[in-house]
C-alpha positions, 0 to 999 in steps of 0.5 A: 820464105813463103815464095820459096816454098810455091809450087810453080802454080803459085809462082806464075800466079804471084808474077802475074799478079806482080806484073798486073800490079805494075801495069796498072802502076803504069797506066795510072800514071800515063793517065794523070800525065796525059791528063795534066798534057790535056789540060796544059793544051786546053788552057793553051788553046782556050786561055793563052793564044786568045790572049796573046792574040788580043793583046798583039790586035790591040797593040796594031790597033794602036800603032794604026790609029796613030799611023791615021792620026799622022795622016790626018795631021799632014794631009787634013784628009777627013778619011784618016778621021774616019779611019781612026774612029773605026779603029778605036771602036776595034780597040774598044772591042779588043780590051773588052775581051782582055777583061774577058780573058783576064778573069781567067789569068792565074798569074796576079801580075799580069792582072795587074799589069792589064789594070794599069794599061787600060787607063792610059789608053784611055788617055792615049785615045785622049791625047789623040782626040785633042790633036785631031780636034786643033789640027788645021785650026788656029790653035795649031800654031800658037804664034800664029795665033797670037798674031791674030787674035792680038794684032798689036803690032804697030800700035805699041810703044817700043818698050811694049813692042820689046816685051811683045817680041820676049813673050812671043820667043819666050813661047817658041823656046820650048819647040823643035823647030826653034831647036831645028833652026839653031842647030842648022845655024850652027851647022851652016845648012838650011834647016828642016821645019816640021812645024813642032 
């Protein structure tokens, strides 16, 4: 064994040596965590708060221009209108930078999921704009409708009359007021109409 045979000069130097080695064994490996920390924080930082961020404005944009449709709707106020364009604009803005952020994700998935989610706001903000476009108009009802634009009434015979009356419930079945107004029947209290 050579390191027996070291006078003490060649012993402290060997020590030392050893030490240094296990310092800079230490050191190296302090670095590459901290490295791996600072790059976990930045993508933190930089990639997933922004993410979440957008995604929970682009989620309230949603509920809030569902809340104006609603006042629209109850109310004809044309502020809830106003109201809902600015925030479908907001929406707009919010998906823009999902895309943005979402050619930065690494989980496939979720690049997925993002794909499959921005066609049905698209049909959302639709399905609004068709409500907002017949609400406080005659197409809102149809049986009002019918009633106006096919005012037949006393001019028919009783078969046509009985024919008309099986049309017109025929359209109301599928409502909830019809639903409504059977079941407050049933249970002997006025109903609640909500005009559905």
């Amino acid at each position: 064994m050579a390191f027996l045979q070291l006078n003490i000069r060649g012993r402290l130097i060997l020590g030392f040596s050893v030490l240094c080695l296990l310092l800079a064994g230490v050191i190296g490996t302090t670095i590459i965590k901290v490295h791996t920390v600072s790059e976990a924080t930045d993508r933190t930082i930089s990639l997933r708060v922004p993410t979440a961020m957008t995604a929970s404005d682009l989620v309230a944009g949603v509920y809030a221009s569902l809340a104006s449709l609603r006042g629209w709707l109850i109310t004809g106020n044309d502020a809830f209108k106003t109201e809902r364009a600015g925030l479908w604009k907001d929406i707009q803005t919010h998906g823009t930078e999902m895309d943005r952020l979402s050619s930065r994700w690494t989980v496939e998935k979720n690049k997925q999921d993002w794909k499959q989610a921005k066609p049905l706001l698209d049909e959302l903000r639709n399905a609004q704009d068709k409500a907002e476009a017949i609400a406080h108009t005659i197409d809102e009802q149809p049986a009002a409708k019918m009633l106006a634009t096919e005012d037949r009434g006393m001019q028919m015979s009783l078969w046509d009359g009985l024919a008309f009356e099986i049309e017109a419930y025929n359209r109301l079945v599928p409502t909830e007021d019809r639903r409504e107004g059977v079941l407050a029947f049933n249970e002997r209290r006025k109903p609640i109409f909500r005009g559905v």
